[in-house]
N, C-alpha and C positions, 0 to 999 in steps of 0.2 A: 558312292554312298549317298543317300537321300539324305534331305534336311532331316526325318524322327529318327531314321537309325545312327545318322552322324551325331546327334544329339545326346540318344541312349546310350551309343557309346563312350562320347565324352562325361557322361553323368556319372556314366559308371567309374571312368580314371579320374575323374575329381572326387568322388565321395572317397574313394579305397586310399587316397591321399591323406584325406582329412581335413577337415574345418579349414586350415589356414590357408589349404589350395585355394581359396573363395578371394584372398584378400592378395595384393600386392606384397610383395618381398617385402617382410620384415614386420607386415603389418598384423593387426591381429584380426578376423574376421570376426565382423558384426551381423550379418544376414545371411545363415546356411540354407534358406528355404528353394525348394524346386524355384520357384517363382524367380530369385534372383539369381541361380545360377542359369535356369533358360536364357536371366539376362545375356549374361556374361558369354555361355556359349554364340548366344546372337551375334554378341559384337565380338566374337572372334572370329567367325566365320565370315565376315567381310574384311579380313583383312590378309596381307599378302601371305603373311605365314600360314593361314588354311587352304593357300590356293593348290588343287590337289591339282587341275592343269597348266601349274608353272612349271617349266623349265628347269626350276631352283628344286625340283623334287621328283622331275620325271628323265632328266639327262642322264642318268643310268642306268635306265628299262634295261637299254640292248644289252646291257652286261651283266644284271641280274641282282646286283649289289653295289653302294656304293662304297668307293675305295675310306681308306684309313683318313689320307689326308684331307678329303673334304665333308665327312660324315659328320664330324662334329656341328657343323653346321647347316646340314643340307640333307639331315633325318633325325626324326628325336630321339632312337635309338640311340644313335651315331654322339649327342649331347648328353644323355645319360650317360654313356659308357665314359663319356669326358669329365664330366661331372665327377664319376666314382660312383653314382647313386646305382650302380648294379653291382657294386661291391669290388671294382677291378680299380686298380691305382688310378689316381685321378690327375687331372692334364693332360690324359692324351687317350685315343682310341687305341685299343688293343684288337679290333679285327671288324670289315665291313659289314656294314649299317644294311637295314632293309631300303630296299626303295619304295618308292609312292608312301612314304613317310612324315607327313609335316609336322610343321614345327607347335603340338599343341599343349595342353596343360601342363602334361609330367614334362617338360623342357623346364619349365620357371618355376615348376610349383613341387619342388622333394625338398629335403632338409638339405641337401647340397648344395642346390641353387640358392635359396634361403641364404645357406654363410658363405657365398661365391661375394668373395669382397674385391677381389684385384683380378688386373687383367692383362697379358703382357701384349704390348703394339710389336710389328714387324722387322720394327727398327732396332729391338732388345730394350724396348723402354717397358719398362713395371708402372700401370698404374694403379694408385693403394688408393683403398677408402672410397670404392664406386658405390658397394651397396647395392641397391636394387638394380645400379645399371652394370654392375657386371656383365651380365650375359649378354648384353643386347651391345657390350665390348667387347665381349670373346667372339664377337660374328660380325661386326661390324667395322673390324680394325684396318682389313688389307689383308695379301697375301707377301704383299713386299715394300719397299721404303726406297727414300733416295739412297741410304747407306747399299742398300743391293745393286743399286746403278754403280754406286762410288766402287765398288769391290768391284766389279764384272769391269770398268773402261781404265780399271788405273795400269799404268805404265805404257798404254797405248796413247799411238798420235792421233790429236783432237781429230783432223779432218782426213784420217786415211781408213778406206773401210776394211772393215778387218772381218775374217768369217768367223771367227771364235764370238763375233757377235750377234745377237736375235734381240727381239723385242723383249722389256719386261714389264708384265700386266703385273697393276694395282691390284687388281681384281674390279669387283664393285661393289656397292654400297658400303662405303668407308666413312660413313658421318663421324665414328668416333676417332678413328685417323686425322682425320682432317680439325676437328673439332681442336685438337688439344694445339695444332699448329706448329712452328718450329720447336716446340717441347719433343712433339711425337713423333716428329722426321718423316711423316710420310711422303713428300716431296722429295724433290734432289734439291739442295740447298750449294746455290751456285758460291766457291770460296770469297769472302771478303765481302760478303753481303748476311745482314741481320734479316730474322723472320720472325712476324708476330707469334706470341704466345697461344694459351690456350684463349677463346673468345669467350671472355665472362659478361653474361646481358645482366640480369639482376637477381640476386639471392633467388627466387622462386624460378624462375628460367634458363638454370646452369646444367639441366644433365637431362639426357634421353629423357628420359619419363613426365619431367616435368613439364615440356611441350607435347611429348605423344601421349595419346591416348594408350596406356600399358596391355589393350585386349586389340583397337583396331587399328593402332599405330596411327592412326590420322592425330596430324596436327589439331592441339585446340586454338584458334586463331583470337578467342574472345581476348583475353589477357593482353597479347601483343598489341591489337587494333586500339586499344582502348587505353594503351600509351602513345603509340604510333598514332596520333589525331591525322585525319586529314587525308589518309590514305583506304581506299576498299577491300586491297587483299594485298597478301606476306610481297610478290614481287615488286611491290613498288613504295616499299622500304627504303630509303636511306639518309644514312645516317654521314657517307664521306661525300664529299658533293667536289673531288678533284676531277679531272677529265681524262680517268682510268685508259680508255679505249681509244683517246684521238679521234673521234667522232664530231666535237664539238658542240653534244648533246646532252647536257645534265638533267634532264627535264625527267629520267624513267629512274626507277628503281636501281639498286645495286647490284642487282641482278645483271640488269642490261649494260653495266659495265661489266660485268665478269663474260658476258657472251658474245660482246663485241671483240672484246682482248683474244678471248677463246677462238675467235673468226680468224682474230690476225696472226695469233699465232701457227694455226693451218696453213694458213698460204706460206707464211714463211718457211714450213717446214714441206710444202711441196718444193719452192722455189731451189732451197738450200741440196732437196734429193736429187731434182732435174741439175742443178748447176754445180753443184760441190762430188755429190755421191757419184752422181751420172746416172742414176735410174730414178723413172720418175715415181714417187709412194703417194696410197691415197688411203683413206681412211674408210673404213665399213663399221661403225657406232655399232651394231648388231650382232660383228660375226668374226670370232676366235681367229686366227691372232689380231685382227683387228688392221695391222697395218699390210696394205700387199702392192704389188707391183700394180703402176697405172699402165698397161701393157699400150693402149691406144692414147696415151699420155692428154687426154681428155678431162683431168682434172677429177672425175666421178668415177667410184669401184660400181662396176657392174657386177650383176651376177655371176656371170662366167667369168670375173675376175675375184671375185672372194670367194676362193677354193685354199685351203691350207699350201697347195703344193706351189700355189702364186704367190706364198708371206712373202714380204719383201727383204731380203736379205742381204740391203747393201748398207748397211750398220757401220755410219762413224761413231766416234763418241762423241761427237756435240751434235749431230743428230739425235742418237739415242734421248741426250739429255731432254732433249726439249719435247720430243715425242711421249719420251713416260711423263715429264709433267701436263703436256695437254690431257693424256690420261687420266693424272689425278683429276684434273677439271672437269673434268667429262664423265666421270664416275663419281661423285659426289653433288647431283642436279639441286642438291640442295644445302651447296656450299656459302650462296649468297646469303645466310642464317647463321652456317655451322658458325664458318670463318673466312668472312668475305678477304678480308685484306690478307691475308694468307695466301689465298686462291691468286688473287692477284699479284700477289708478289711473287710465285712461281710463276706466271705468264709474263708478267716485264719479263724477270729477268731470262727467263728462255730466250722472248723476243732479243734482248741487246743482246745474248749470247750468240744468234744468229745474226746480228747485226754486225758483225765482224766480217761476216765471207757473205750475205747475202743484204740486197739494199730493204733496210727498212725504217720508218721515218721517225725516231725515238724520241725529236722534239717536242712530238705530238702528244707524247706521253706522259703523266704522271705517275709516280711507284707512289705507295700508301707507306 
């Protein structure tokens, strides 16, 4: 679709909306003119929700429709029908979405979304009183939690692998998961260890919208900088200055503690696969399931090694553990914001979990 006709088309589902479609959840629009809505369409169309060549909107061409379970969030049809705003019980999809469907105005802007107040996480947690970030909760929580780790390895032995188990994806972009912290369990929360809470910055800086732009999701960075002295841009934030990673580097942002730990916790979990499990795992960032067998035990998934029928299938449960938590980490790139110490607190304690059966140097570490 061209820029005029992607435009006339969106002109058209925001006027047949009505006025308030112009304004953010809840708000009351003050400028209905062509003029400012060309705005508004401009800056939605650079951002990820209009990307009609994402992945996030084209992964079920070959089947023609997208299924139930991920239509709510990966077609606006698929969000409407969740909503209720097509008249059918609201909370859940009642049959697949169209594809090549993005996420555009009629998503946020019906009277459904409007009183979309709450939002439930992965884990069975309810959260009340979102408001305008409802929706961007309902798509941003996970597909699962550490509670789905705890249920899938209980009564089995820690270090024997067992075939009743596979890998289980977070999914991704889980800012609001991660955000709320050991509230929202989307981690594994290893027994007999505390997890920070939800990460509150400052009255004006506590919830989706307030940092993102609500039409191109880009962060506004002016607010942050302009408390944050001394720094040029969000990665080189910080605010805990302990030596997360064992690096014996404080000099870089929070960031570069969260992706150093993230480094060490990898190796641990190759080490612990070649030496505990007996097959060596390696990680593919890009490509479903994500973890597969290092066939030429070369440390990197190659091509011809991240193929579905090479997942890696030698599943302890303290493997599992540590591998879904580097997960969380790695699916949240912008955890060092959400909930830096949270993040890190999943990566200690993975690391000391493997620290048991594989050599890793824990004195090097500090937990937040």
């Amino acid at each position: 679709m061209n820029k005029f006709r992607q435009f006339r088309f969106l002109a058209a589902s925001v006027l047949s909306l009505g006025c308030a479609a112009l304004a953010p959840a809840g708000a009351a629009a003050e400028d209905t003119s062509l003029e400012a809505l060309a705005a508004i369409v401009e800056a939605w169309r650079t951002s990820p929700h209009a990307d009609h060549g994402s992945l996030s909107f084209t992964y079920w061409n070959k089947d023609g429709a997208v299924p139930e379970n991920c239509a709510a969030c990966h077609s606006e049809p698929g969000f409407i029908d969740y909503l209720g705003a097509d008249g059918s019980a609201p909370g859940l999809v009642d049959h697949p979405a169209a594809i090549n469907s993005v996420i555009g105005c009629a998503s946020c802007h019906t009277e459904a979304a409007h009183a979309l107040d709450s939002a439930a996480l992965p884990s069975g947690v309810t959260l009340e009183g979102l408001g305008a970030n409802a929706g961007c909760t309902v798509c941003h929580a996970g597909r699962a939690a550490g509670d789905t780790v705890a249920a899938a390895i209980q009564g089995l032995d820690e270090d024997t692998v067992s075939a009743d188990l596979g890998f289980i994806n977070v999914h991704y972009g889980i800012a609001a998961a991660v955000m709320q912290g050991g509230a929202g369990r989307a981690g594994f929360h290893y027994p007999g260890r505390t997890y920070a809470g939800p990460f509150l910055h400052v009255r004006d800086a506590n919830t989706c919208i307030a940092c993102h732009d609500v039409h191109t999701t880009k962060v506004e960075t002016d607010g942050c900088l302009s408390c944050h002295r001394g720094v040029e841009k969000l990665v080189d934030i910080r605010m805990r200055h302990a030596d997360f990673d064992g690096d014996s580097d404080n000099s870089k942002g929070i960031q570069a503690e969260i992706l150093g730990l993230h480094a060490r916790l990898g190796a641990a979990i190759q080490a612990y696969a070649r030496d505990i499990s007996g097959t060596p795992i390696g990680y593919a960032k890009g490509t479903f399931p994500y973890y597969f067998t290092d066939t030429d035990g070369n440390g990197v998934i190659g091509e011809d090694e991240a193929a579905f029928p090479n997942r890696y299938r030698s599943w302890t449960p303290r493997l599992l553990k540590a591998a879904y938590n580097y997960q969380v980490a790695a699916k949240d790139p912008g955890a060092y914001v959400h909930n830096p110490a949270y993040v890190l607190q999943l990566l200690h304690d993975s690391l000391e979990n493997l620290s048991e059966r594989v050599s890793v140097d824990m004195q090097a570490l500090s937990r937040p």
